[in-house]
PAKE-801341 format. One record per residue (C-alpha): z, x, y. Coordinates in steps of 0.2 Angstrom, whole numbers, plus 2048, in hexadecimal, padded with zeros to 3 digits. Example, Ala and Ser with C-alpha at 12.3 -4.5 7.8 and 13.67 -1.06 7.14 Angstrom:
82783E7EA
8248447FB
END
This chain:
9BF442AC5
9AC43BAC2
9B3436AB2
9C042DAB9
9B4423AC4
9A8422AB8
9B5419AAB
9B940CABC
9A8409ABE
9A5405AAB
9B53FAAAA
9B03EFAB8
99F3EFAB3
9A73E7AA4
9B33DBAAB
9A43D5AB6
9993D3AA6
9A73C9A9D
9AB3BEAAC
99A3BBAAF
9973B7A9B
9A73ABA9C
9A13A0AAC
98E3A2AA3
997399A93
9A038CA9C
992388AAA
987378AA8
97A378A98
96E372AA5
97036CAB5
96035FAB5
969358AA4
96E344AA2
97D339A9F
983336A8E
98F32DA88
99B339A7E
9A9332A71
9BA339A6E
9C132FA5E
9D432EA61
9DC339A58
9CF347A57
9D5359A58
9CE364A67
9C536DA5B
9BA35EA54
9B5359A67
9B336CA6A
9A636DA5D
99E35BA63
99A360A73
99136FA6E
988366A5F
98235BA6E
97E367A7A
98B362A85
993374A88
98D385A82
99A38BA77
9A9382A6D
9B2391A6D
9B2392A81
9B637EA81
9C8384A77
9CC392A82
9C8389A91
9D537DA8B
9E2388A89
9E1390A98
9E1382AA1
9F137AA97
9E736BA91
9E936BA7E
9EB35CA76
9E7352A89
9D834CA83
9D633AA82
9CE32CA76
9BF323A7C
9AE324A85
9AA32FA92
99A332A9B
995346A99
98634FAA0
981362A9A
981362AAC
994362AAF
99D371AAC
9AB373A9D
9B6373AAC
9AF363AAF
9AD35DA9D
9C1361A9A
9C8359AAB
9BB34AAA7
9C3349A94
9D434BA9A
9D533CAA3
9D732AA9D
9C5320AA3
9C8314AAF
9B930CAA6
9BF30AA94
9C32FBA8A
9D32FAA7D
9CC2F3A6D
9D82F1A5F
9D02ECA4E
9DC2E8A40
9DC2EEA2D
9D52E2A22
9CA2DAA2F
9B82D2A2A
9A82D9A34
9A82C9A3B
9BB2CCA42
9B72DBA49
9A72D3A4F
9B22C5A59
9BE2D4A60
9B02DDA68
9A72CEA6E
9B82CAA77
9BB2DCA7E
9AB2E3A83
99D2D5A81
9952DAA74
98B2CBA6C
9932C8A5B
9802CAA51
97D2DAA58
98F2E1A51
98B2D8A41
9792DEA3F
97E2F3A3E
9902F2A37
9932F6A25
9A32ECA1E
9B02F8A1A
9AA305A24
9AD2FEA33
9BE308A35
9CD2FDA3C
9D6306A49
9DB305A5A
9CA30CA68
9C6310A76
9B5309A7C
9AD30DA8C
9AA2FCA94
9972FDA92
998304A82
9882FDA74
9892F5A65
982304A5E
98E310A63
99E306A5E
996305A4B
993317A4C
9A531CA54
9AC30FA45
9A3319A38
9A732AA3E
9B9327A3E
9BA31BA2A
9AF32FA27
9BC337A2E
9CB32DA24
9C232CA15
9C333DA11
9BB348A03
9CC3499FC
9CD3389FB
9BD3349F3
9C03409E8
9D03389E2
9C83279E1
9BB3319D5
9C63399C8
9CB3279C7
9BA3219C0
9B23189D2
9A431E9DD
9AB3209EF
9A33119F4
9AD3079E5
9BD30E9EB
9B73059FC
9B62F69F4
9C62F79EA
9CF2FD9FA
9CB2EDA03
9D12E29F5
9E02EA9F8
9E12E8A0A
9E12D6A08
9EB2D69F9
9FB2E09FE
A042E5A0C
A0E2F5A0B
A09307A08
A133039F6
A0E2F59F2
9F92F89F6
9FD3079E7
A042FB9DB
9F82ED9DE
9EA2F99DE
9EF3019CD
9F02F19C7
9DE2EC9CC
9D82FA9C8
9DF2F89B4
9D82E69B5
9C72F09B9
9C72FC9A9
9CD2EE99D
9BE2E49A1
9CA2D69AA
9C52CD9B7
9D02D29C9
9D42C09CD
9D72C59DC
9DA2BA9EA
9D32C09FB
9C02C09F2
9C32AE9F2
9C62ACA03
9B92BAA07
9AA2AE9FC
9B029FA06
9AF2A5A16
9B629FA27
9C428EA24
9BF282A33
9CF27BA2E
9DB28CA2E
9D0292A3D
9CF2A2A30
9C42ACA27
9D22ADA1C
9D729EA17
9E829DA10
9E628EA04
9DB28F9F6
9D92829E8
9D52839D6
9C327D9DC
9C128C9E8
9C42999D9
9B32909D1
9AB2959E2
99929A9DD
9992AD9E4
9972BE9DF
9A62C39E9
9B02B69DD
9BB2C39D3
9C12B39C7
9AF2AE9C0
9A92C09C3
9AF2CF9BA
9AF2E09C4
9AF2E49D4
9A62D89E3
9962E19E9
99E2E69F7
9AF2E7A02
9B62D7A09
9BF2E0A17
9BF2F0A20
9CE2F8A17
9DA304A22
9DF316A1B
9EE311A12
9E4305A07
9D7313A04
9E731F9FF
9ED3119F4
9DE3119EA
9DC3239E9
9EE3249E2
9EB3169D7
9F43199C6
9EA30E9B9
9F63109A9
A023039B2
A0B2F99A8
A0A2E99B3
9FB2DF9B2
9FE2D39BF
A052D19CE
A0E2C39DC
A132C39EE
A1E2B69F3
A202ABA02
A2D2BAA08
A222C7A07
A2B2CD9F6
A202D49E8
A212D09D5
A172D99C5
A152D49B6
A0E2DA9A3
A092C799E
A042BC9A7
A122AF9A0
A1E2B99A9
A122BB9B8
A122A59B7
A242A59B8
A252B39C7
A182A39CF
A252959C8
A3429E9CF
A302A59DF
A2529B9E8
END
């Protein structure tokens, strides 16, 4: 019979010390502790934001964060954007804050093959931020184009990192080491991947024109590609476009390093910031091609060629 009782009092002993461990685990970090601003890049898995939170001090165990998701039915409701967190809220707290859209973001959509100073312009629009600020931390072609959520008082500083996190997240060691076996640096494959961008518009056709560009770039031959030229120009008071549509024999003489007519290899850096299927089109690249050039017509149809006579008459015949 003591046994017995002995055994009761041991197993409650227990489930008092494992209830008390599992509200110790998902009580605040520290009561006294300050509002942060705490990112969610859409599209990040539980497990990622799990694992931020801790690395931030934010809550005191990922693994607790995940079970106290299941249990509460609320995997996958985590939403993109900013969100104001305290080590003082609770992972109660933290998940019911996550879980709900802010009434204080901002919807910022920043399209593939966008310049800096595009993306610069969005911003400015959407959120305030003063188009220098942008200009002055982002990184062209890392500034990953995508669709975010911004809180409304979100820095100039946090947007670049939030861009950068996610082009790290896209740009994969897979990828880079892809782009590698194919005789570029990952920051070549960058470069190469916003040519593309601006040079083709399907997932098939950025394959082909990158295979082609990157053939031109082991023969020695320059890439004659187009959108550098618009890039060296700059913004067409005229077109009211950073990308202007008509270029003229002159403008191929422009006087730039980016001009890949008058300048063999690759510009010294990306003209764009290229979006993932320009990076895979790069990675999967295939530089024993038979075509050497390439033409899009008016229609949107694509031509390749092996000489650049038949290329001429691809020009000639389908304007």
């Amino acid at each position: 019979m003591k046994a017995f009782i002995w055994l009761i009092v041991l197993l409650l002993l227990i489930f008092l010390g494992v209830r008390w461990y599992w509200h110790h685990l998902n009580s605040p970090v520290n009561p006294d502790g300050q509002a942060v601003t705490f990112t969610v890049v859409k599209g990040e898995g539980s497990s990622t934001v799990a694992d931020d939170l801790a690395s931030k001090g934010l809550i005191r165990s990922a693994l607790a964060f995940k079970a106290n998701l299941k249990l509460s039915g609320k995997v996958g409701s985590i939403e993109a954007g900013d969100f104001q967190l305290s080590p003082a809220m609770s992972t109660d707290q933290i998940i019911s804050t996550l879980s709900k859209p802010n009434s204080e973001d901002v919807t910022v959509t920043l399209l593939e093959g966008w310049r800096d100073e595009e993306e610069a312009a969005a911003l400015n629009e959407k959120l305030g931020i003063k188009n220098a600020q942008f200009m002055d931390l982002a990184k062209q072609g890392y500034m990953f184009p995508d669709t975010y959520q911004f809180h409304k008082n979100v820095t100039a500083e946090q947007v670049v990192q939030t861009l950068e996190q996610n082009f790290d997240s896209k740009y994969t060691p897979d990828l880079q080491a892809k782009i590698e076996r194919l005789g570029l640096t990952p920051a070549q494959g960058v470069i190469l991947a916003s040519i593309v961008e601006r040079e083709a518009r399907s997932a098939e056709v950025k394959t082909m024109v990158a295979s082609i560009l990157l053939k031109r770039l082991k023969m020695g031959m320059a890439l004659n590609a187009d959108a550098t030229i618009q890039y060296a120009l700059g913004y067409s008071d005229e077109e009211k476009s950073w990308w202007r549509k008509n270029i003229s024999t002159d403008d191929l003489k422009v006087d730039s390093p980016f001009n890949t007519y008058t300048n063999a290899g690759l510009p010294p850096t990306p003209i764009c910031n290229p979006g993932l299927v320009s990076l895979q089109a790069v990675a999967n690249a295939d530089p024993s091609t038979p075509y050497l050039y390439y033409y899009h017509d008016s229609q949107g149809n694509s031509y390749y060629e092996k000489t650049l006579d038949q290329h001429n008459a691809d020009v000639a015949k389908h304007p």
